[in-house]
Backbone as JSON, one array per atom type, in Angstrom:
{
  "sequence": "XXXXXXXXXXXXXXXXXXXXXXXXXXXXXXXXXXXXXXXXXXXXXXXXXXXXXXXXXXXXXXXXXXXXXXXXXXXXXXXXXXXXXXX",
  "N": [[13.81, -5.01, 8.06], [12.37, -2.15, 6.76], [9.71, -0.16, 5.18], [9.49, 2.64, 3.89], [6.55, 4.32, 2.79], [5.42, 7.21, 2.6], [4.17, 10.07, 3.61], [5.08, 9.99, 6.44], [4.31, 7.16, 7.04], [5.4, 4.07, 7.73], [6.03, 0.41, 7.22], [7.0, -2.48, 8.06], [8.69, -4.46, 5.88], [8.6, -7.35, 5.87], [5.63, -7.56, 6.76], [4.33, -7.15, 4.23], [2.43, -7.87, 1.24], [1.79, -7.23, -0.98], [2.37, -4.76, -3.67], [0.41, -2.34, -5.6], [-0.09, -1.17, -8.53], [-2.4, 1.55, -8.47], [-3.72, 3.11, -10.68], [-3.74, 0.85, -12.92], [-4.6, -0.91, -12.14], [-7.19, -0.1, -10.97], [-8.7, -1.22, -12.95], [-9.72, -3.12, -13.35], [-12.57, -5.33, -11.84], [-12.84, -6.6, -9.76], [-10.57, -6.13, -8.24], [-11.42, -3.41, -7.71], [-13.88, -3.79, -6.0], [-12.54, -4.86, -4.1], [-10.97, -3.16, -2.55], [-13.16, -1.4, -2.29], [-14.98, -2.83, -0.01], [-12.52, -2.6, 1.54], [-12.32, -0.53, 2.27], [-14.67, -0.27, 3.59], [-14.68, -1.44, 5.74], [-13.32, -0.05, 7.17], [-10.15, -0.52, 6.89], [-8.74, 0.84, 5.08], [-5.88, 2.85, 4.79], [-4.54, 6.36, 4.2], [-1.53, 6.72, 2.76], [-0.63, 8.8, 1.2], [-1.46, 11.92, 1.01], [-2.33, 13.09, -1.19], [-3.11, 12.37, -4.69], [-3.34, 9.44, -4.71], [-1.09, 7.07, -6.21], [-0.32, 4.16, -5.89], [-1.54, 0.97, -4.45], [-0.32, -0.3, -0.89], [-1.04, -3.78, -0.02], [-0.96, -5.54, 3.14], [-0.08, -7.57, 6.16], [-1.52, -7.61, 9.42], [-1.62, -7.19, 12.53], [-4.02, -6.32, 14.43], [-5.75, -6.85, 12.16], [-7.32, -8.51, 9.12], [-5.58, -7.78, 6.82], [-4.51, -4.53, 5.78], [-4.23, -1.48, 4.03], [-2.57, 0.58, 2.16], [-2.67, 3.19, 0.94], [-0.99, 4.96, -1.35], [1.32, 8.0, -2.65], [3.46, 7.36, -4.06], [4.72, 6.12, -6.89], [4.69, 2.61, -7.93], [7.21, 1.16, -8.83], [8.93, 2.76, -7.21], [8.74, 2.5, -4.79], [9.13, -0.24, -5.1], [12.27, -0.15, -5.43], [12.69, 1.27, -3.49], [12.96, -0.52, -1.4], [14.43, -2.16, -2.41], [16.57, -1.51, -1.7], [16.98, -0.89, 0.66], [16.67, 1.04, 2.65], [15.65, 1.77, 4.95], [17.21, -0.17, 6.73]],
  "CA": [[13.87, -3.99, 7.06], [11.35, -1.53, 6.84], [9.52, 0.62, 3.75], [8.33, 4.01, 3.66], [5.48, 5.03, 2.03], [5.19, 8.33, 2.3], [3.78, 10.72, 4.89], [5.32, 9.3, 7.89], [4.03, 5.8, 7.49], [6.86, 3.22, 7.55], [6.08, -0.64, 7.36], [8.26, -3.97, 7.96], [8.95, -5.26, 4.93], [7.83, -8.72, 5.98], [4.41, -7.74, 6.55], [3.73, -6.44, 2.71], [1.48, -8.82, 0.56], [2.07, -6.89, -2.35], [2.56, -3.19, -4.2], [-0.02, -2.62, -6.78], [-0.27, 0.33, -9.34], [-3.07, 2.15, -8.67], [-4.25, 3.31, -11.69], [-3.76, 0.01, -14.06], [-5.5, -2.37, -11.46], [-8.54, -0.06, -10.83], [-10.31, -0.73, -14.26], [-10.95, -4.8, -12.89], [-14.29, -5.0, -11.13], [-12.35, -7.49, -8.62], [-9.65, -4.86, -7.28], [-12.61, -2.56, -6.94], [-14.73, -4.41, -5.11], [-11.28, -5.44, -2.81], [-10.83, -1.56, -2.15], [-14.45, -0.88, -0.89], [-14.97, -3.74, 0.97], [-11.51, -2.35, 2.27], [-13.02, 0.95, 2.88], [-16.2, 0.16, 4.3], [-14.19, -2.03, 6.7], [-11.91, 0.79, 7.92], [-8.74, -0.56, 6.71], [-7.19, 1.73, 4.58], [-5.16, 3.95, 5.56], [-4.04, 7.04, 3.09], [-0.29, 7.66, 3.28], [-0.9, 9.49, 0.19], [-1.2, 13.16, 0.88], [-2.29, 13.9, -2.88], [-3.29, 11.67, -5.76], [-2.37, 8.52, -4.46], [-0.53, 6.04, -7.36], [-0.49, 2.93, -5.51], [-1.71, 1.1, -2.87], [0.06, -1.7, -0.43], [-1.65, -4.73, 0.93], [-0.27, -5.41, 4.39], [-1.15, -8.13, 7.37], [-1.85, -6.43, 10.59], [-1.96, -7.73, 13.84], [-5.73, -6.73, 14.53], [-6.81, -7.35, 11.11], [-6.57, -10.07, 8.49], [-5.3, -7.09, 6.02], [-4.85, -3.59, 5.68], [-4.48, -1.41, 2.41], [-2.01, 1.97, 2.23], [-2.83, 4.38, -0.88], [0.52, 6.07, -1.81], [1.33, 8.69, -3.82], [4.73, 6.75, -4.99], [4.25, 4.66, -8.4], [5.24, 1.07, -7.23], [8.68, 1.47, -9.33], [9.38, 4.04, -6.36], [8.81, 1.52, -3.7], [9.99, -1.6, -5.3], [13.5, 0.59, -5.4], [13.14, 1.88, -1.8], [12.46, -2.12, -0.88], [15.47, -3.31, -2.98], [18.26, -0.51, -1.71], [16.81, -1.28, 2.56], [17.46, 2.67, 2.89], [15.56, 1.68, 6.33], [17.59, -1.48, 7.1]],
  "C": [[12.48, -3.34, 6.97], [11.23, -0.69, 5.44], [8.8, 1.73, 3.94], [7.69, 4.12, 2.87], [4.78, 5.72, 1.72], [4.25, 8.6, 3.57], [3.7, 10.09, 5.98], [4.78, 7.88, 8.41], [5.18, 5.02, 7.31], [6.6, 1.6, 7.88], [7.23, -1.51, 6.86], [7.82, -4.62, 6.69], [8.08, -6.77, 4.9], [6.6, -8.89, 6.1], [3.23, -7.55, 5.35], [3.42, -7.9, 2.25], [1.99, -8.4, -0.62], [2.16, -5.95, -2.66], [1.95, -3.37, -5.63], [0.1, -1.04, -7.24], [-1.72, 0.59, -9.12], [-4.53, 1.91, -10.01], [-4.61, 1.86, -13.22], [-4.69, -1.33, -13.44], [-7.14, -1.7, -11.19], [-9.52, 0.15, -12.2], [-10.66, -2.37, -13.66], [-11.77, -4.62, -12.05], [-13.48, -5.52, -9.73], [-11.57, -6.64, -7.52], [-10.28, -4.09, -7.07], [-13.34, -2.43, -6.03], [-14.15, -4.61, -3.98], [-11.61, -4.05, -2.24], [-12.01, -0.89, -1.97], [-14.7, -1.65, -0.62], [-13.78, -3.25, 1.95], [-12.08, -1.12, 2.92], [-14.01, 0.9, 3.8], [-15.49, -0.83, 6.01], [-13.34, -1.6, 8.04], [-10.34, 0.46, 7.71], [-7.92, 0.05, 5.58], [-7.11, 2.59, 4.75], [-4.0, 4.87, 4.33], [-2.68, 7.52, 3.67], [0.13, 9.0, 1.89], [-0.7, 11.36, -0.01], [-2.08, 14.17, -0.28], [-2.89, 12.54, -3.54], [-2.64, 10.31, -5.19], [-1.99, 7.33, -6.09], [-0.65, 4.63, -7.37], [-1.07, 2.53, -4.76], [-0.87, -0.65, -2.32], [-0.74, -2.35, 0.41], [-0.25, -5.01, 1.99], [-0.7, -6.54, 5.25], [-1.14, -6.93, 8.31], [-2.24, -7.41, 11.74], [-3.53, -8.12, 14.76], [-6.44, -6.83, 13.31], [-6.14, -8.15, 9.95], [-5.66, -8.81, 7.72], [-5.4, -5.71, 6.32], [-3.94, -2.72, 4.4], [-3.93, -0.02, 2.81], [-1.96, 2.5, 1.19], [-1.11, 5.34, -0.33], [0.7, 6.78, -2.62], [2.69, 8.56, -4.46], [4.24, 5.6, -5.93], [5.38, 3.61, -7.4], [6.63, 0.54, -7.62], [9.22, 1.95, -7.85], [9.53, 2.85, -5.55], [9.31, 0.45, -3.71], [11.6, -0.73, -4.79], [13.86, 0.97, -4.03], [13.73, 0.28, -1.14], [13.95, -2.87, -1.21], [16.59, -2.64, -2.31], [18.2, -1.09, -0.16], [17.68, 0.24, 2.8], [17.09, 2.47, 4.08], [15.95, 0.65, 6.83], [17.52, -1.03, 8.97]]
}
């Protein structure tokens, strides 16, 4: 099963870690610090377009992690995730 996440990215289900909100996780210092350490690392990758809302942790084959900003609130994606519109 696979999950879109907007502008033509599309990950396997099984490799998601987690779907965070955006906006309600970046006031902790901790998720801050995750997301430039992620940055300065090269692993995230904006499927965003616009304002992104969320972002998904991911494994990855060449790296321990990698981090997709979305511009779908995590409602959106849980819902894509639960229906398997890309089974």
């Amino acid at each position: 099963m696979y999950l879109h996440l907007g502008q033509n990215e599309i990950v396997p289900q099984r490799r998601i870690i987690g779907i965070f909100n955006l906006d309600k996780c970046s006031y902790e210092k901790r998720t801050r610090d995750y997301l430039a350490a992620a940055e300065r690392e090269g692993v995230v990758l904006d499927a965003s377009g616009d304002l992104p809302r969320s972002f998904v942790v991911c494994t990855h084959p060449y790296h321990e992690q990698i981090v997709y900003l979305s511009s779908l609130s995590p409602a959106a994606l849980q819902k894509r995730a639960e229906s398997g519109a890309l089974e």
